[in-house]
PDB file with SEQRES, HELIX, SHEET and CRYST1 records, atoms N, CA, C and O in Angstrom:
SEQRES   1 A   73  UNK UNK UNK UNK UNK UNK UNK UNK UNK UNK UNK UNK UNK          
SEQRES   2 A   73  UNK UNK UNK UNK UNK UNK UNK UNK UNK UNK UNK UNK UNK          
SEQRES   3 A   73  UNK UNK UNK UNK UNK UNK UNK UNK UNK UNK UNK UNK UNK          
SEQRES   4 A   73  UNK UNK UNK UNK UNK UNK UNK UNK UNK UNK UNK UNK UNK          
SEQRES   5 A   73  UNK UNK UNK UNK UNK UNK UNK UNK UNK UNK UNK UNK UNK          
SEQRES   6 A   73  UNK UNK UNK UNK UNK UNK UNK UNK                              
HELIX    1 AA1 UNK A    5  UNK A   26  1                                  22    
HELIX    2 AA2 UNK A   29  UNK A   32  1                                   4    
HELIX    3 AA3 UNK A   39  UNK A   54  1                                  16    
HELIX    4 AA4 UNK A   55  UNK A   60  3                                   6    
HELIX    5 AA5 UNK A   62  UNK A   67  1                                   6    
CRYST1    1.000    1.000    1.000  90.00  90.00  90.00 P 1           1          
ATOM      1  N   UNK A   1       2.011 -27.361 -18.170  1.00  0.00           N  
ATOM      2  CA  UNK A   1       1.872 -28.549 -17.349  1.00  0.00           C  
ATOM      3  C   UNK A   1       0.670 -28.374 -16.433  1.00  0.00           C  
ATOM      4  O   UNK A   1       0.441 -27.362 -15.771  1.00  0.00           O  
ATOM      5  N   UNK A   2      -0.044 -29.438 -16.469  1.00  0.00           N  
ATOM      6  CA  UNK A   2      -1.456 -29.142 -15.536  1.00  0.00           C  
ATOM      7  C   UNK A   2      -0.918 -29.819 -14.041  1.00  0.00           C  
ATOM      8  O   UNK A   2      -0.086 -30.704 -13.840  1.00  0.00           O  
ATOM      9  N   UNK A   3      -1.660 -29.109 -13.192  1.00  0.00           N  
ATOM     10  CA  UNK A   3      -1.058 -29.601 -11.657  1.00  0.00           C  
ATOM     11  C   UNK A   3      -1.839 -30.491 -11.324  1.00  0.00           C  
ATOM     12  O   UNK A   3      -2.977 -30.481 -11.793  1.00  0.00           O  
ATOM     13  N   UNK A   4      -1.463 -31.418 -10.493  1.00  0.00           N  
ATOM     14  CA  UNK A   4      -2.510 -32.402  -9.810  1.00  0.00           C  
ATOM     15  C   UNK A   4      -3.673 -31.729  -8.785  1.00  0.00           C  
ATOM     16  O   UNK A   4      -3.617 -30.683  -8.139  1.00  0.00           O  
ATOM     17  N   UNK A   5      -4.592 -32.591  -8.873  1.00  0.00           N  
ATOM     18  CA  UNK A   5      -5.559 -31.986  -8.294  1.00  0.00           C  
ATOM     19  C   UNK A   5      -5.381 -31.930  -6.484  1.00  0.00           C  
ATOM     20  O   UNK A   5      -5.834 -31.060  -5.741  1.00  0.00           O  
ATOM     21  N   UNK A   6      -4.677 -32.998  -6.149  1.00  0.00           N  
ATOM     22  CA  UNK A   6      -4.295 -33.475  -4.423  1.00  0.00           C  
ATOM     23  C   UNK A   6      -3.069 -32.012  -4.463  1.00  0.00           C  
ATOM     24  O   UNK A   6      -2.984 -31.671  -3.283  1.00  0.00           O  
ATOM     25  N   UNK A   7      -2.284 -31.218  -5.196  1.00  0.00           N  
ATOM     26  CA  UNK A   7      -1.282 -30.517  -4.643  1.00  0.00           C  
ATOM     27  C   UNK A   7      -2.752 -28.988  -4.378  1.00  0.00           C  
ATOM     28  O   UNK A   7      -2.857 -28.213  -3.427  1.00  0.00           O  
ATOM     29  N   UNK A   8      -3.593 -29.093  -5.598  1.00  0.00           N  
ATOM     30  CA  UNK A   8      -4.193 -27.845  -5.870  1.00  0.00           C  
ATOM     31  C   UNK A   8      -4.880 -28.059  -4.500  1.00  0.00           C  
ATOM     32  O   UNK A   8      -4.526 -27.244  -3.648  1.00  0.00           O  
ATOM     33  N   UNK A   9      -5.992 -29.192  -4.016  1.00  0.00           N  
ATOM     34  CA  UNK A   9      -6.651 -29.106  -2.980  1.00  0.00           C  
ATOM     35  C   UNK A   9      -5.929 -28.520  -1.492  1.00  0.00           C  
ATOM     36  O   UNK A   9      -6.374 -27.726  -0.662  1.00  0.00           O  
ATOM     37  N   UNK A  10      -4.703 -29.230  -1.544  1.00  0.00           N  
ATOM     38  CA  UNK A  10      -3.942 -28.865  -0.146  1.00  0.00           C  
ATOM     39  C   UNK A  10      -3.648 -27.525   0.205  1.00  0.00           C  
ATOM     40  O   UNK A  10      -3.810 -26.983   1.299  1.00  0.00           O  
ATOM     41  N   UNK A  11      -3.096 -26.947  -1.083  1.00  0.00           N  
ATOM     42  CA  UNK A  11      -2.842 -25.818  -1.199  1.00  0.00           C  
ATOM     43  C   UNK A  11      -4.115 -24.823  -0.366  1.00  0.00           C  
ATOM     44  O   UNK A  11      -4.123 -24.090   0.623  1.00  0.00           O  
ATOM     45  N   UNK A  12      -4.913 -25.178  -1.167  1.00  0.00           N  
ATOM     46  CA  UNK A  12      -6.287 -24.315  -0.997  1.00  0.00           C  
ATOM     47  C   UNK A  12      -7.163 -24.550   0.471  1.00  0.00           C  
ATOM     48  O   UNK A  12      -7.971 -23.768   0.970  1.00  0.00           O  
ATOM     49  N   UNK A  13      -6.709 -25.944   1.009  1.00  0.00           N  
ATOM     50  CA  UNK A  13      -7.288 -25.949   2.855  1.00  0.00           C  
ATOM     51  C   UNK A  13      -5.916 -25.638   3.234  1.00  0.00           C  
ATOM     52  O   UNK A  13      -6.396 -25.497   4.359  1.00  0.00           O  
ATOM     53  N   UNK A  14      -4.649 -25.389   3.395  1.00  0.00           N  
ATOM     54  CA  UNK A  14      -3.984 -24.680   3.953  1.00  0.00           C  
ATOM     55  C   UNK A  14      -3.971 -23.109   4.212  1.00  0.00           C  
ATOM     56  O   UNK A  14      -3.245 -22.419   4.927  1.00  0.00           O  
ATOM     57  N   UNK A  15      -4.670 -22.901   3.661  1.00  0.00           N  
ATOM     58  CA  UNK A  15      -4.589 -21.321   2.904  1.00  0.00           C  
ATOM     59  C   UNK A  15      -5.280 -20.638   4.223  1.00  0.00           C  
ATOM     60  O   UNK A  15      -4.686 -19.773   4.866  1.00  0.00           O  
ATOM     61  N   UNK A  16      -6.511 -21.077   4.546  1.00  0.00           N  
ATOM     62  CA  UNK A  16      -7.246 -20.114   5.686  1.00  0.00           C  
ATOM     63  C   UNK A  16      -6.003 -20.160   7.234  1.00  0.00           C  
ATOM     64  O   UNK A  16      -5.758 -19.069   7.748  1.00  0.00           O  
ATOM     65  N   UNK A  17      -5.496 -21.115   7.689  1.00  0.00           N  
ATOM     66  CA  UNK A  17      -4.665 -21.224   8.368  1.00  0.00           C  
ATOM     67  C   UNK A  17      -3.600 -20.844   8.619  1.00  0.00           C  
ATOM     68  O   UNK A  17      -3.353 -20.796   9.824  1.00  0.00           O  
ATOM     69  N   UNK A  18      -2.316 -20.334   7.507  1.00  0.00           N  
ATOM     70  CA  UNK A  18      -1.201 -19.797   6.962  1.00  0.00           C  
ATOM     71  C   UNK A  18      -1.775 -18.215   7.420  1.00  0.00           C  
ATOM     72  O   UNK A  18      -1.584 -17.646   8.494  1.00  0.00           O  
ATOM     73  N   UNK A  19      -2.357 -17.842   6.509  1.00  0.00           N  
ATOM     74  CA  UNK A  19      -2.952 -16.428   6.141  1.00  0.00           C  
ATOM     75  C   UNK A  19      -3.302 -16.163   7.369  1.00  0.00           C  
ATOM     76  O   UNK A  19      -2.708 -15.153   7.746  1.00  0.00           O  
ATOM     77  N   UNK A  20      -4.330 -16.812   8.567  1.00  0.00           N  
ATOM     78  CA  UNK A  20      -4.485 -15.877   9.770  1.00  0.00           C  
ATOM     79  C   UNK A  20      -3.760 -15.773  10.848  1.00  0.00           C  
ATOM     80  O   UNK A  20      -4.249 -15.273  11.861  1.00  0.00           O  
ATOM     81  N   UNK A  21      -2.367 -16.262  10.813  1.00  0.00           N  
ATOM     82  CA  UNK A  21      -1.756 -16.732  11.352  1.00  0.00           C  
ATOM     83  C   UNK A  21      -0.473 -15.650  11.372  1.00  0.00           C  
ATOM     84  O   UNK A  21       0.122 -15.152  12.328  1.00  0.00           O  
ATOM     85  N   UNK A  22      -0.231 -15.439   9.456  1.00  0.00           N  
ATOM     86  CA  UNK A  22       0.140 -14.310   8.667  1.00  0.00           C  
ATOM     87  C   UNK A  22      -0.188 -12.744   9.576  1.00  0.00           C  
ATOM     88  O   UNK A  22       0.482 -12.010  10.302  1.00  0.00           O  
ATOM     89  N   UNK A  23      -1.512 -12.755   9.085  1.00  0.00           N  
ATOM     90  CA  UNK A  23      -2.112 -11.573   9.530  1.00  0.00           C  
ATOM     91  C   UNK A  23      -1.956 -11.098  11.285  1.00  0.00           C  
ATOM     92  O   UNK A  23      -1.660  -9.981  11.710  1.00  0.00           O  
ATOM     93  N   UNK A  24      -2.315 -12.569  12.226  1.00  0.00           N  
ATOM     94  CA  UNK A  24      -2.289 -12.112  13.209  1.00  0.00           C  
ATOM     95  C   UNK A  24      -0.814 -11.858  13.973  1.00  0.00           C  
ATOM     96  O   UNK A  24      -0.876 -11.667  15.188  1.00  0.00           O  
ATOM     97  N   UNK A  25       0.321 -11.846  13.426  1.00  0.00           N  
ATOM     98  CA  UNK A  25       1.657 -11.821  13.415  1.00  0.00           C  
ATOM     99  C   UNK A  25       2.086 -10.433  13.037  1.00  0.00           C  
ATOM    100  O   UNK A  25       2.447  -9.669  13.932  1.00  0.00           O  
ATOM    101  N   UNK A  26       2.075  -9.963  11.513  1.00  0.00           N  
ATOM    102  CA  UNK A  26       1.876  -8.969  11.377  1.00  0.00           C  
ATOM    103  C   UNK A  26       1.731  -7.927  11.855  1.00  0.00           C  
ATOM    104  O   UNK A  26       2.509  -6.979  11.961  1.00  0.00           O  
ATOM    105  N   UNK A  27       0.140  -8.140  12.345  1.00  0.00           N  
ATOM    106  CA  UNK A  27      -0.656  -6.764  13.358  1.00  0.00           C  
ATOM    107  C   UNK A  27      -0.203  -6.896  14.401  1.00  0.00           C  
ATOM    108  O   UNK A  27      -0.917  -6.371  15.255  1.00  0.00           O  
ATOM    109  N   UNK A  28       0.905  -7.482  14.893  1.00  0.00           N  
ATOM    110  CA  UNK A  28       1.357  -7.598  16.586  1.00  0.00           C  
ATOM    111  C   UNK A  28       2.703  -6.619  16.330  1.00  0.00           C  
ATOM    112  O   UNK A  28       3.147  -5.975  17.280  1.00  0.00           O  
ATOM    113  N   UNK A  29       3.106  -6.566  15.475  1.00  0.00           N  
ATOM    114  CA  UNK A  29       4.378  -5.985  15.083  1.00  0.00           C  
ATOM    115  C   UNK A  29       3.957  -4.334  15.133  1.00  0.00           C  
ATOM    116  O   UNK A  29       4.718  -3.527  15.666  1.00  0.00           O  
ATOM    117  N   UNK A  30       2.547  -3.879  14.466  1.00  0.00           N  
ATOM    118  CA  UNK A  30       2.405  -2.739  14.671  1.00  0.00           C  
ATOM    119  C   UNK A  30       2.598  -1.955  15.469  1.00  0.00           C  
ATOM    120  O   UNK A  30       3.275  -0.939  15.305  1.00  0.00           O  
ATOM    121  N   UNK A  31       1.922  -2.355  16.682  1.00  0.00           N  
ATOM    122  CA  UNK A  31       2.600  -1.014  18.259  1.00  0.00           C  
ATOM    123  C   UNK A  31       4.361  -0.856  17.967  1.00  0.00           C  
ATOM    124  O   UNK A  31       4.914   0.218  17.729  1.00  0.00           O  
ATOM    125  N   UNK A  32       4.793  -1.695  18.022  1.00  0.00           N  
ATOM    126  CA  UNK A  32       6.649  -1.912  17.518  1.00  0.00           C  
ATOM    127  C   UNK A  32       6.994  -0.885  16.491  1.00  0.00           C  
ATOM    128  O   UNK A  32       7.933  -0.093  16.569  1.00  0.00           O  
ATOM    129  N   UNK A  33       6.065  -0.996  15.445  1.00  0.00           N  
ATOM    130  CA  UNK A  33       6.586  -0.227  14.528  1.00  0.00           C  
ATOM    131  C   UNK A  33       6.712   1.392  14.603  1.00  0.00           C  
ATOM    132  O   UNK A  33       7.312   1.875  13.643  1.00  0.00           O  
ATOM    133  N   UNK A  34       6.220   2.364  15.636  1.00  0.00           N  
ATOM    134  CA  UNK A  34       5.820   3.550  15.700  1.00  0.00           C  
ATOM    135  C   UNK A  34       7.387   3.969  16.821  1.00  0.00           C  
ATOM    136  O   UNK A  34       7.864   5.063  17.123  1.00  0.00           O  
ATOM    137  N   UNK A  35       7.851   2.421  17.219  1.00  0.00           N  
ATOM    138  CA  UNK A  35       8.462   3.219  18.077  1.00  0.00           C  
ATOM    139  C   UNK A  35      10.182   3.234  17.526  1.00  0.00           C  
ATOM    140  O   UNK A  35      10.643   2.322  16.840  1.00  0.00           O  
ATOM    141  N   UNK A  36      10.955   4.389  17.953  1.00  0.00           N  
ATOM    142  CA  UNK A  36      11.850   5.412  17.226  1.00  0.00           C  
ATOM    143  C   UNK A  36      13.093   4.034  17.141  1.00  0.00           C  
ATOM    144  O   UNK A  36      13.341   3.789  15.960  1.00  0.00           O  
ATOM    145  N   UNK A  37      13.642   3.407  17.822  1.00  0.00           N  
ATOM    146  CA  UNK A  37      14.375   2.496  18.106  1.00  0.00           C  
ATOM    147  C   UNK A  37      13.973   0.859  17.223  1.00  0.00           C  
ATOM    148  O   UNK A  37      14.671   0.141  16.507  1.00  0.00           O  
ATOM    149  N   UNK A  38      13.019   0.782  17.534  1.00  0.00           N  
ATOM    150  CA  UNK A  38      12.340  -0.605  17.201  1.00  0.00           C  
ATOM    151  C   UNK A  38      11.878  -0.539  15.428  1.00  0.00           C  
ATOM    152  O   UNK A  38      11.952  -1.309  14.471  1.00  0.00           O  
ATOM    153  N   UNK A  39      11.418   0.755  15.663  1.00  0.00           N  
ATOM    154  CA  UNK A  39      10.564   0.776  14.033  1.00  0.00           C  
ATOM    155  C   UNK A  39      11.045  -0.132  12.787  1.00  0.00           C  
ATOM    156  O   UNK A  39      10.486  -1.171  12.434  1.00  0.00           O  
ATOM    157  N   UNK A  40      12.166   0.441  12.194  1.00  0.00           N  
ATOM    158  CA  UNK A  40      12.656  -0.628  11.260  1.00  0.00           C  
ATOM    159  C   UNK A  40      12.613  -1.823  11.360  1.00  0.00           C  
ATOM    160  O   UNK A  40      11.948  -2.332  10.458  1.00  0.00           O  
ATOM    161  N   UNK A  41      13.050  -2.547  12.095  1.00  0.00           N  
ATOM    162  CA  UNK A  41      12.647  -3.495  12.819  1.00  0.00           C  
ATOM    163  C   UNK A  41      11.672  -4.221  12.348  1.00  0.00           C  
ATOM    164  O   UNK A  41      11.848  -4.899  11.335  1.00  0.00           O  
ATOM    165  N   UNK A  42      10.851  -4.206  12.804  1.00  0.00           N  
ATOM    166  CA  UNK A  42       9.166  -4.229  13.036  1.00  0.00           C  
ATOM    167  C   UNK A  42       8.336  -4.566  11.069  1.00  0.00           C  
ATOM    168  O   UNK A  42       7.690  -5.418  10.457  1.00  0.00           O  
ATOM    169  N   UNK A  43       9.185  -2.758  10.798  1.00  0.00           N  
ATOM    170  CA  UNK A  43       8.478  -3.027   9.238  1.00  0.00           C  
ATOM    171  C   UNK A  43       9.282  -4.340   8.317  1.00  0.00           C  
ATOM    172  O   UNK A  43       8.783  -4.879   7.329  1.00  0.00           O  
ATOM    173  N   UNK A  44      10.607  -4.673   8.906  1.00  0.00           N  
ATOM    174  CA  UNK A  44      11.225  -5.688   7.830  1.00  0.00           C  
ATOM    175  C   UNK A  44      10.349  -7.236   8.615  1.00  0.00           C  
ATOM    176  O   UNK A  44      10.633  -8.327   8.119  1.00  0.00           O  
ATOM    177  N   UNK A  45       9.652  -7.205   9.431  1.00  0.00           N  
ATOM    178  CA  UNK A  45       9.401  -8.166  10.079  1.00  0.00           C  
ATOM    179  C   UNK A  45       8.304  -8.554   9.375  1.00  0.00           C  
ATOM    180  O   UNK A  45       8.144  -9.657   8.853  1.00  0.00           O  
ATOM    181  N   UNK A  46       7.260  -7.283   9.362  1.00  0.00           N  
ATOM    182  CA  UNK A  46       6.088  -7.090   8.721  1.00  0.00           C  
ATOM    183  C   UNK A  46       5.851  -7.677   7.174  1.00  0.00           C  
ATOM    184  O   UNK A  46       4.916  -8.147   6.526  1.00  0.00           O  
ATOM    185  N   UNK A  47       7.351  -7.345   6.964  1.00  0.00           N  
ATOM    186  CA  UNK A  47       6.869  -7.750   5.354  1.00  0.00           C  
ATOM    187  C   UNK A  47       7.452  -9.270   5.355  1.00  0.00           C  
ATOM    188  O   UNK A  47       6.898 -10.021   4.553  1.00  0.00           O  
ATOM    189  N   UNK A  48       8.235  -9.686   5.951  1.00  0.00           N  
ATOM    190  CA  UNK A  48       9.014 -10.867   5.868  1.00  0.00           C  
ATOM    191  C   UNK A  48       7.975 -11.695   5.603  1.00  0.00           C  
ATOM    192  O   UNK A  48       7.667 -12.423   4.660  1.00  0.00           O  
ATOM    193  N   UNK A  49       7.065 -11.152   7.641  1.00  0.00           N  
ATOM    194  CA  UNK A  49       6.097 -12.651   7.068  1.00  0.00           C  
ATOM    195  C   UNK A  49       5.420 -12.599   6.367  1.00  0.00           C  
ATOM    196  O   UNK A  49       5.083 -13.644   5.811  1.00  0.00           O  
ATOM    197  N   UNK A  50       4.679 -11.031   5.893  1.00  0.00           N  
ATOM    198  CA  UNK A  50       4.161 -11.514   4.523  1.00  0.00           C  
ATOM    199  C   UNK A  50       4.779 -12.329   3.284  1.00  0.00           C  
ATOM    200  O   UNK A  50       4.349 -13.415   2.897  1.00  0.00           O  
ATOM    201  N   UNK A  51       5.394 -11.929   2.968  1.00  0.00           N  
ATOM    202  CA  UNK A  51       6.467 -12.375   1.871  1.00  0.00           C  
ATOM    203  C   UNK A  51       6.465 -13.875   1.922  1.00  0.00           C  
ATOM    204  O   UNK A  51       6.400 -14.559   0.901  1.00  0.00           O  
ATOM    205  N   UNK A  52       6.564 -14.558   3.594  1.00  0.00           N  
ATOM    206  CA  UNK A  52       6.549 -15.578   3.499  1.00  0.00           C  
ATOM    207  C   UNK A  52       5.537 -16.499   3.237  1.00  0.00           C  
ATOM    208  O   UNK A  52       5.547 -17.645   2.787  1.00  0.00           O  
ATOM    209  N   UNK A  53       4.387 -15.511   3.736  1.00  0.00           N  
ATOM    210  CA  UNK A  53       3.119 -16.300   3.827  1.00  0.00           C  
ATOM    211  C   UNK A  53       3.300 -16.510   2.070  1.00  0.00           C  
ATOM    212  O   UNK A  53       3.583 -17.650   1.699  1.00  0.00           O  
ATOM    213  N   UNK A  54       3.162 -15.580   1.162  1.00  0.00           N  
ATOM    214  CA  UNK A  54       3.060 -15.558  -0.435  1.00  0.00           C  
ATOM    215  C   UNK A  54       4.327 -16.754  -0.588  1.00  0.00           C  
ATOM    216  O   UNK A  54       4.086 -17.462  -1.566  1.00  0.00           O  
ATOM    217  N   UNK A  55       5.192 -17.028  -0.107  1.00  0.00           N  
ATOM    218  CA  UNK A  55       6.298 -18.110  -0.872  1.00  0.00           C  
ATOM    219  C   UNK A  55       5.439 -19.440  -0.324  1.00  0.00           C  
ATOM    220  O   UNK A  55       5.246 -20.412  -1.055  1.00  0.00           O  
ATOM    221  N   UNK A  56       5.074 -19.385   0.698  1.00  0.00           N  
ATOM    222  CA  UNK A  56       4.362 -20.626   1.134  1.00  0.00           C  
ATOM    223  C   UNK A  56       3.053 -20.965   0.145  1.00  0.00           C  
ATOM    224  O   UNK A  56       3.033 -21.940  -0.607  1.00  0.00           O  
ATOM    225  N   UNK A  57       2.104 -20.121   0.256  1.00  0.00           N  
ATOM    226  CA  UNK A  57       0.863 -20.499  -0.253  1.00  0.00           C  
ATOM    227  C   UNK A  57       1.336 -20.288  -2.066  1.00  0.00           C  
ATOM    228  O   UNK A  57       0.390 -20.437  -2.840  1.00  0.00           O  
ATOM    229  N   UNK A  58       2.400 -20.036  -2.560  1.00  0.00           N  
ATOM    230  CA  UNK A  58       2.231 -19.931  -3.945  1.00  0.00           C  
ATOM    231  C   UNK A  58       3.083 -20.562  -4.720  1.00  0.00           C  
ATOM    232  O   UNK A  58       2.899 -21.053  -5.834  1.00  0.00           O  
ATOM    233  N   UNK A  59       4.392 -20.505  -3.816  1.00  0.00           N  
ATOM    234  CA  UNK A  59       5.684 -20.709  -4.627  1.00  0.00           C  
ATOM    235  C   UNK A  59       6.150 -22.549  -4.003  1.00  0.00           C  
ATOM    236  O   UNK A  59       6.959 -23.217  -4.647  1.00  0.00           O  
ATOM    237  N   UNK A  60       5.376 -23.182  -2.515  1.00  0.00           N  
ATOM    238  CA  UNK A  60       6.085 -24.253  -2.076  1.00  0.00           C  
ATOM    239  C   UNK A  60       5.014 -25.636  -2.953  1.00  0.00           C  
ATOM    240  O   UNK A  60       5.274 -26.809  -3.224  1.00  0.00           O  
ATOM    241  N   UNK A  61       3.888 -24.854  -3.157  1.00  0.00           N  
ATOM    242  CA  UNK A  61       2.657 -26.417  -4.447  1.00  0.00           C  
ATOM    243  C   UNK A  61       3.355 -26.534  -5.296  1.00  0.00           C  
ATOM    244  O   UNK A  61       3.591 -27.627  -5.811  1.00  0.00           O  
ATOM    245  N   UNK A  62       3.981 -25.202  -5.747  1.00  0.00           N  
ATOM    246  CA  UNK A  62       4.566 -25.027  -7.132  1.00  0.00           C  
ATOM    247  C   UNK A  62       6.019 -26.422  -7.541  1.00  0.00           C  
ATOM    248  O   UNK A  62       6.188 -27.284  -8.404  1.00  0.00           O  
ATOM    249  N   UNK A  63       6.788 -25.901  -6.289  1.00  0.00           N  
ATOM    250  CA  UNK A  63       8.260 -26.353  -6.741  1.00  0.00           C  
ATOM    251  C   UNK A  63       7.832 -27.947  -6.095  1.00  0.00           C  
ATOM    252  O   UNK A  63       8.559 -28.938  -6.032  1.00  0.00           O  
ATOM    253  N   UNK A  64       6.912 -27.851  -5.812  1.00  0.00           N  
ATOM    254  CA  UNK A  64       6.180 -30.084  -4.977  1.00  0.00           C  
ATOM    255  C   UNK A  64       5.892 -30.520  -6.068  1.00  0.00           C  
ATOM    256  O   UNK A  64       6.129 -31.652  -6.489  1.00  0.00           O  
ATOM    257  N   UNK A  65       5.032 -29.126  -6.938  1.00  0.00           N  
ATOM    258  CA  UNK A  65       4.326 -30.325  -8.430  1.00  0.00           C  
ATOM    259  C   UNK A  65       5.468 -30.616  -9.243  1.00  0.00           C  
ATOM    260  O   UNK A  65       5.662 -31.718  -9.756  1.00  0.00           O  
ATOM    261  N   UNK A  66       6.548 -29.196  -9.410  1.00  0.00           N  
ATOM    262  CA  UNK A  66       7.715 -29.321 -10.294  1.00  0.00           C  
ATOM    263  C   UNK A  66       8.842 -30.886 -10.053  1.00  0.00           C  
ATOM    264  O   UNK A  66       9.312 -31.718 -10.829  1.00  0.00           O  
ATOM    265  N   UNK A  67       8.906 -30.652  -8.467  1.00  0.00           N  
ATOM    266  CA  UNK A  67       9.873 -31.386  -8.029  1.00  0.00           C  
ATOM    267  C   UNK A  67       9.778 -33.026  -8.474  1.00  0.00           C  
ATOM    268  O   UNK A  67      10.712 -33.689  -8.923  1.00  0.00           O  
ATOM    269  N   UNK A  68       8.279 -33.531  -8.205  1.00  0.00           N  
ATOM    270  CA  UNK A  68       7.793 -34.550  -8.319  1.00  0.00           C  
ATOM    271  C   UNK A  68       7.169 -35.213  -9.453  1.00  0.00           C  
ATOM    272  O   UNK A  68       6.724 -36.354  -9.336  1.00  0.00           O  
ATOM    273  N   UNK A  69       7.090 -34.317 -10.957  1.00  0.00           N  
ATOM    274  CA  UNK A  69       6.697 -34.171 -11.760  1.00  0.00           C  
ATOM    275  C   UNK A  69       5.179 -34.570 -11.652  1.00  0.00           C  
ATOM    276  O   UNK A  69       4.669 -35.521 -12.245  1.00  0.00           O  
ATOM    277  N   UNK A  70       4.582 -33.762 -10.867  1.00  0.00           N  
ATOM    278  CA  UNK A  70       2.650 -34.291 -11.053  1.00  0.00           C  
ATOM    279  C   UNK A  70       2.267 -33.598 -12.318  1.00  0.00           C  
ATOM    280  O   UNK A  70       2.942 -32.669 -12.762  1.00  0.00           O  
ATOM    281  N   UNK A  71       1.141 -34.062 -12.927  1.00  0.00           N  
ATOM    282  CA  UNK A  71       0.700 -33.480 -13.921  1.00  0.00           C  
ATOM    283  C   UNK A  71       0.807 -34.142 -15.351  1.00  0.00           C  
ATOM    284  O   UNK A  71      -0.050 -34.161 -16.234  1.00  0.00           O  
ATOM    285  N   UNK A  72       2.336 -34.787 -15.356  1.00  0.00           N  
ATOM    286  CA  UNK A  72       2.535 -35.230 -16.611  1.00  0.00           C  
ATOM    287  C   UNK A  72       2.162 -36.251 -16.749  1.00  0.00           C  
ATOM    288  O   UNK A  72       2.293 -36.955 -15.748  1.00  0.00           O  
ATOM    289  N   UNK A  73       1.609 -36.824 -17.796  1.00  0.00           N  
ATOM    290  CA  UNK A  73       1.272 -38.309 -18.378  1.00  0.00           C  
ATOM    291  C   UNK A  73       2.382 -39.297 -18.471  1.00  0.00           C  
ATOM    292  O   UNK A  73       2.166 -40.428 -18.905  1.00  0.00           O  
TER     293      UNK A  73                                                      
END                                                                             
């Protein structure tokens, strides 16, 4: 199934925004993570929002084009 071009564009100007947003979240968690109490913590946090940033920018165009059927004739 080919995707519409309006889900592919959005996708792709959302992307710088999500991602530094991602990143600057992330790296705040670091000082957190070293410490003996907090640590775990910190690393499930770390990956969450990654994880989330990747369900957002990959998996939410996906299930919009699926949901809505774009693409098909």
């Amino acid at each position: 199934m080919k995707t519409s071009p309006a889900v592919v564009e959005a996708a792709v100007h959302r992307a710088r925004p999500v991602v530094l947003t991602a990143v600057a979240a992330a790296l705040a968690f670091i000082p957190l993570a070293f410490d003996s109490f907090w640590g775990p913590l910190a690393y499930v946090l770390i990956g969450d929002v990654l994880v989330g940033t990747a369900i957002t920018l990959l998996f939410v165009p996906a299930l919009y084009a699926l949901w809505f059927r774009l693409g098909k004739s």
